[in-house]
C-alpha positions in Angstrom: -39.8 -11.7 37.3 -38.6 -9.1 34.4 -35.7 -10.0 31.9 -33.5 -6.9 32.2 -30.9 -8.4 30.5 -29.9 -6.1 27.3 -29.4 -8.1 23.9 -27.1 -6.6 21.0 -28.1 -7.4 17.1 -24.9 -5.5 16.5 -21.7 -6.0 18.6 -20.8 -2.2 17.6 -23.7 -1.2 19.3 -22.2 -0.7 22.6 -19.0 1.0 21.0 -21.6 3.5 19.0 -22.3 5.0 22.1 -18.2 6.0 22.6 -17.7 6.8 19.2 -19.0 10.2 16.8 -19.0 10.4 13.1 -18.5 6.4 12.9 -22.2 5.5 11.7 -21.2 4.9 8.1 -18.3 2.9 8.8 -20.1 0.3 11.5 -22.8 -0.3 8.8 -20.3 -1.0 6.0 -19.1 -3.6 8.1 -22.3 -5.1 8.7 -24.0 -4.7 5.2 -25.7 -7.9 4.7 -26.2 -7.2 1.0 -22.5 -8.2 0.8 -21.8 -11.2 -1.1 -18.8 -13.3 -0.3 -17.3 -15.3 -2.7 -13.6 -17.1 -3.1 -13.2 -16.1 -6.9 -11.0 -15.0 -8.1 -8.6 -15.2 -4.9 -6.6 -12.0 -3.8 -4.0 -11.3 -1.7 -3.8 -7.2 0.5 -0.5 -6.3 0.9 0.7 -3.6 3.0 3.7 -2.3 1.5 4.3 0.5 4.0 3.0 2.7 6.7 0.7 4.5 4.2 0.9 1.9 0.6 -1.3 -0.7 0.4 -1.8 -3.5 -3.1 -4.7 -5.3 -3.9 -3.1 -8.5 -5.8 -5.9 -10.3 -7.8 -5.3 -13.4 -9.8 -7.7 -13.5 -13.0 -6.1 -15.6 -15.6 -7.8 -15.9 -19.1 -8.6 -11.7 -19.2 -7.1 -9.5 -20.8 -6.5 -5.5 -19.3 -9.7 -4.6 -21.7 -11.6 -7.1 -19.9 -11.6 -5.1 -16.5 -13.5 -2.5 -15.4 -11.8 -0.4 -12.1 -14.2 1.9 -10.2 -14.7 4.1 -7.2 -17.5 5.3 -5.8 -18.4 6.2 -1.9 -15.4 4.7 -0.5 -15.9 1.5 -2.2 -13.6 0.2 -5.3 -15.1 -1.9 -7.4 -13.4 -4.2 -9.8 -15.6 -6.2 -12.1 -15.4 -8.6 -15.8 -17.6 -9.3 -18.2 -18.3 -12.9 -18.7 -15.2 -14.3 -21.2 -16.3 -18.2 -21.2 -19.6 -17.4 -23.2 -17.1 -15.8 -26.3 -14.9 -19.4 -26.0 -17.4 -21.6 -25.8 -18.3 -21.1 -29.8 -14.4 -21.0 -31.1 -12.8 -23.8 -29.0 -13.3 -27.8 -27.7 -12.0 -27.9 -24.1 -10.9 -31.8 -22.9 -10.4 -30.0 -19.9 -11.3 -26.4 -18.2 -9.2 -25.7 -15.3 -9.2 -21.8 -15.7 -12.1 -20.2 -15.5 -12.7 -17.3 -16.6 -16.2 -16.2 -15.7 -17.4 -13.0 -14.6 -17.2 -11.4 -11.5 -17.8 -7.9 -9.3 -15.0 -8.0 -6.0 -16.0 -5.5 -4.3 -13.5 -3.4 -1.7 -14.8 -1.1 1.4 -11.9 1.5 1.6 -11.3 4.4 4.5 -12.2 8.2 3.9 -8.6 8.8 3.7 -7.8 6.1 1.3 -7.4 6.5 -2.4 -6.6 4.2 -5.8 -3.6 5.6 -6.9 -3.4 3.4 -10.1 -3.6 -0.4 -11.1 -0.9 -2.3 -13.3 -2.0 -5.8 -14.9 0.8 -8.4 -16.0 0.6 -12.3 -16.4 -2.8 -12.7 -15.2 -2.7 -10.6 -12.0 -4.0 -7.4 -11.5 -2.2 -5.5 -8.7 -4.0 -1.9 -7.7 -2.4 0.0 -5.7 -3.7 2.3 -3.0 -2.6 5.1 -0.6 -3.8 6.3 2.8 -3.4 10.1 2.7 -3.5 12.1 6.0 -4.7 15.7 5.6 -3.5 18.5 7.3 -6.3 18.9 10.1 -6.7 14.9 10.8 -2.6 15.0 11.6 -1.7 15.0 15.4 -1.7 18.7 16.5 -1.2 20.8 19.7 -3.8 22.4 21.5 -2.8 25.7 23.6 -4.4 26.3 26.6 -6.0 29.8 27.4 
């Protein structure tokens, strides 16, 4: 007897074949070069309809310390590795605070953008803004 039954790597595969133009997005979801990591912890906040914040906590930097990027609809926020510089001028009893490097790394939509980012008392909030051009708004069509 043949085994017709249909197995899916991806469970977007099935929705590929309803959607156009969506490629790029599924496989952003599914990038397996993705690594996941719980350092430092951050918070999204939707702030309204269109404003979102990225909240990061990174005590022990300072605002020189971080790099902000964009690049293909990903931001990418990123240190430099501050515990090698303290290890030669100070004698820790105990290190609760890290503050080793990191790259957090942010898949964001086409019509998303970084509108700025503000750092005060360890956390870095950057704010974001989903932007709606003319031709992607809801619009009539007239029938002939």
């Amino acid at each position: 007897m043949v085994n017709t039954t249909l197995t899916v790597d991806n469970p977007f595969d099935r929705v590929r074949t309803y959607s156009i133009g969506f490629d790029r997005m599924f496989d952003r979801l599914f990038d397996e070069n993705v690594v996941t990591t719980n350092y430092p912890p951050y918070n999204i906040v939707k702030t309204s309809d269109e404003k979102y914040a990225i909240e990061i906590a990174i005590a022990g930097f300072s605002k020189n310390d971080i790099e902000i990027e964009t690049e293909e609809n990903t931001l990418v926020i990123k240190t430099s590795d501050k515990e090698e510089e303290d290890k030669n001028d100070v004698e820790y009893l105990h290190k609760g605070i890290s503050a080793r490097a990191f790259k957090r790394s942010f898949s964001l939509a086409d019509d998303v953008v970084v509108k700025g980012a503000t750092f005060e008392n360890g956390l870095l909030i950057v704010d974001l803004e989903r932007i709606i051009p003319e031709e992607k708004k809801p619009r009539k069509i007239s029938i002939k």
